[in-house]
C-alpha positions, 0 to 999 in steps of 0.5 A: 823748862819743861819735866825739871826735876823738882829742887826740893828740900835740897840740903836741908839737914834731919837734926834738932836744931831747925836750921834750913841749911846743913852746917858746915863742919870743918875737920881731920880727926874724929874721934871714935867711941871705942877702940873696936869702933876706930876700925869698924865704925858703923854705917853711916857715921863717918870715921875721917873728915876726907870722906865728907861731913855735913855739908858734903853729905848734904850736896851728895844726896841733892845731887843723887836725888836729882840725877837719880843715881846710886852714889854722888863722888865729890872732887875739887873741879870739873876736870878731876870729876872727869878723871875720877870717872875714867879712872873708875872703869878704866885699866891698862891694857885697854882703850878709851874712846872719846868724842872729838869735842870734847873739852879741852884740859879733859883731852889733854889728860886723855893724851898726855897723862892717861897713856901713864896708866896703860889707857890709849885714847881713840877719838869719834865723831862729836855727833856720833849715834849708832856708828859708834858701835863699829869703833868698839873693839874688844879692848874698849873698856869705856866712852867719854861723851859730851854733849853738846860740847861746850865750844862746837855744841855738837850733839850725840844720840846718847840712848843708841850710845848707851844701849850698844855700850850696855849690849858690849859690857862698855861703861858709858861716861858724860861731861854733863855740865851744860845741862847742870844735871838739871835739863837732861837725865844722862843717868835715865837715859841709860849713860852709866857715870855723868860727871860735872864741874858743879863750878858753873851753874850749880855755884851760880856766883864764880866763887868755887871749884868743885866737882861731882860724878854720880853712879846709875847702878849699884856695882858702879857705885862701889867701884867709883867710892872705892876709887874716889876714896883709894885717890884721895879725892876730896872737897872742902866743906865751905865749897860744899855749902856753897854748891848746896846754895847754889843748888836752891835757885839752880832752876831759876838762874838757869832759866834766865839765862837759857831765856836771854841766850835765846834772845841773843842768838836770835838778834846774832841771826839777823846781822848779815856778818854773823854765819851759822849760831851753833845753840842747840835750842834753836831749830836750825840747830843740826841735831835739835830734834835731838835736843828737844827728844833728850833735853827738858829746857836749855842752857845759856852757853853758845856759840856762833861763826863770823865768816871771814874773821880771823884771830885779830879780828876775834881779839878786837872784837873781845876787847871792844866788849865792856859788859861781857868779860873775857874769861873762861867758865860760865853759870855766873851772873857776869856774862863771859866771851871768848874766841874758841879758834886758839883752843880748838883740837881735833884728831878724828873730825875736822873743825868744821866751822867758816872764819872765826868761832865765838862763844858765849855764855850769858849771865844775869845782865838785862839782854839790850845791855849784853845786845849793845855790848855785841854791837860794840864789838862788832863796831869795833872790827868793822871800823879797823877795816 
């Protein structure tokens, strides 16, 4: 995992004490020294426990050091960073554009609620570059990217995307939880806000929701803690703690799983059933030069298309697996399957992919297991006939 940003000191708090990890601080009021002080405390001490205590202010500033940006905003899942972000930029009156692969309860925000606040949706190609220019009017006021996406893993040119957004006063926003913030560097790159479900890779155990959007610039940073605080955003200090945790073994969890995801999708290339594997880390990936120019290493999420399946076939072969779970999410130790077919929306592309497509994502289990377990189910669809 080559220039991964070095976790160091992650969440290690300055105070007397010793202690190597933040302490968790549960709490409403807080109690100002003096009435003067109750409407104008000072920087840096907190005046109300929504705003985030110890183990809150620890996880912001890991995950600005690391993406190197101007402000950390916490929420309570990946989907409210998502919605944090867009209502940061967005007003009405004004257009949001999107990639069509873009995840799923994301899209059903931008469709169905969105529109509420006078915000109208309009979708791009899911490996769009420079052509994306053409799509932003005068009334575009910001771009939803995700790359890759986290069923069709489809790429975008997110330098080109960011450069022509700045050049048009656009706000660039990224679903960067793929990468975990560890692999790529939106931010670096020039995308304005990236936002993540620190749910996956950063827990590492399944056990929290929890998300986070982080601001390049300064000016994007007062508007997006003056938005996070106006909302009511909030996220509980034990889930805190826990991503902070999760934090410490990130990179090498990550790389286990990256590594063994490779293996796996190896193996899949060589079964004359399965078609294209849809991995950006492999080289027949469509857009890897994309990926090797943007990423310093992989992730264990992928997906790949068995031709001539449908739905049922999908099912049965889910259900034959004993090891891999059947279950939304991923970056646990357990790995997880699903058939993607069902949740597949597109508007501005179609889903272009033969028979059935299958996702992936690999945990911790020793690859020959995950290995027979595929097997398993692949034995189960050919034995249905």
């Amino acid at each position: 995992m080559k220039d991964a940003t070095r976790l160091t000191r992650i969440g290690r708090p300055d105070h007397a004490s010793g202690l190597v990890n933040p302490p968790i601080e549960r709490g409403s009021t807080i109690l100002a020294p003096s009435a003067g002080e109750l409407y104008d405390a000072p920087p840096g001490r907190p005046h109300y426990g929504r705003v985030g205590l110890a183990s809150q202010q620890a996880l912001r500033s890991a995950l600005e050091e690391m993406q190197g940006g101007a402000f950390c905003a916490l929420t309570s899942s990946g989907l409210q960073a998502n919605i944090l972000s867009i209502l940061t930029v967005c007003e009405a009156g004004g257009v949001l554009l999107a990639t069509d692969n873009i995840y799923g309860p994301v899209r059903s925000f931008l469709t169905n609620t969105l529109p509420r606040f006078g915000v109208q949706t309009r979708f791009v190609a899911p490996d769009i570059g420079a052509e994306i220019g053409d799509h932003m009017d005068t009334d575009v006021q910001a771009v939803l990217l995700e790359s890759p996406g986290s069923l069709t893993m489809e790429l975008q040119d997110l330098p080109t995307i960011a450069r022509i957004a700045q050049d048009k006063g656009i706000t660039s926003i990224i679903d960067d939880t793929w990468s975990a913030g560890l692999t790529l560097k939106p931010l670096k790159l020039g995308i304005d806000l990236a936002a993540q479900a620190l749910t996956k890779y950063v827990s590492g155990h399944s056990d929290i929701m929890l998300g986070a959007v982080v601001a390049r610039t300064d000016a994007l940073a007062d508007r997006l803690r003056a938005t996070e605080r106006a909302m009511g955003f909030y996220a509980a200090p034990d889930d805190a703690y826990l991503a902070v945790r999760g934090l410490r073994t990130l990179q090498l969890r990550m790389q286990r799983s990256a590594d063994t995801s490779l293996q796996i999708a190896d193996w899949l290339a060589t079964l004359d059933c399965v078609g294209a594997i849809r991995h950006p880390a492999r080289s027949d990936h469509p857009q890897h030069a994309v990926f090797k120019r943007d990423f310093s290493g992989s992730a264990g999420l992928f997906s790949f298309e068995v031709p001539g399946w449908k739905n049922t076939d999908s099912e049965t072969f889910l259900d034959a697996l004993e090891v891999f779970g059947i279950g939304y999410s991923w970056g646990g130790f357990e790995s997880l399957a699903i058939h993607c077919d069902p949740q597949l929306r597109r508007s501005a592309t179609p889903a272009r992919h033969e028979g059935a497509l299958i996702r992936l994502a690999i945990g911790m289990e020793a690859p020959e297991d995950l290995i027979a377990d595929l097997e398993r189910g692949f034995a189960a669809v050919a034995a249905k006939g």
